[in-house]
C-alpha angles and dihedrals in degrees: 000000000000125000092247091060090052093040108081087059094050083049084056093059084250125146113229129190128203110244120191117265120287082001142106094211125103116272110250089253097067089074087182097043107232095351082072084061118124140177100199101115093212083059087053104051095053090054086053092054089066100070106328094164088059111045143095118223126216140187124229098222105199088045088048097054087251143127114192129201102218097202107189107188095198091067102039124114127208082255084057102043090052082056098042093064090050089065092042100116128168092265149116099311120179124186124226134202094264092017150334138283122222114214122222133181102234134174124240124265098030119151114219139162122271091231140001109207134335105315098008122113138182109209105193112118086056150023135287131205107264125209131284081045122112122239119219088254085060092247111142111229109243131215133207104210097223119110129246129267134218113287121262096236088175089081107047089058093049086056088041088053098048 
């Protein structure tokens, strides 16, 4: 992991974590997980001094302004693919090693479900992988280079009513 390949997130306000190498779990550095986020870019820099070759990079998704779908294609059902294309939208998608995340601008201090449907997943108290992170499969995390979009909240109140 190099600055350039976080950059174009700090450039985007967003607030990005250090995560151990082929793994989603905080770097030993970030002592209170994606509270430790920042998006000041000398931070940063420094954290990158300590094994950049060797680490995963996240983003902490309330802090950053962002809701994220987490698909997971091993655990969908046909109920939730059908669902699933409902929430496609022309936005940041990354793919992941078993799936993809949709990226949304969202506001803070929102209260949203933990998941959706089987396989579908909101990240939004926490932190994802972000690309060019590798996932444990070895798969490296995409992105798309477009931006995201506002987020659909339509579809989160029809899942809280049924």
């Amino acid at each position: 992991m190099i600055f350039n390949d976080v950059k174009p997130y700090l450039d985007l306000g967003w607030y990005v974590m250090l995560l151990r190498d082929k793994s989603k779990q905080p770097h030993w550095s970030m002592k209170r997980g994606f509270h430790d986020a920042s998006n000041n870019p000398f931070i940063v820099q420094d954290w990158l001094k300590l094994e950049s070759n060797s680490m995963n990079v996240g983003i902490a998704c309330e802090k950053s302004g962002l809701v994220v779908v987490d698909i997971d294609y091993r655990n969908m059902t046909a109920e939730s693919w059908a669902y699933a294309k409902e929430l496609w939208a022309d936005t940041m998608t990354v793919e992941t090693g078993d799936g993809i995340h949709l990226y949304f601008n969202a506001p803070a201090g929102l209260n949203l479900p933990a998941q959706l449907d089987a396989g579908i997943d909101i990240k939004y108290k926490g932190y994802v992988v972000a690309a060019p992170s590798i996932h444990p499969n070895g798969k490296q995390y995409e992105w798309n280079q477009k931006l995201p979009i506002d987020y659909p909240q339509h579809f989160i109140k029809e899942k809280r009513a049924s």
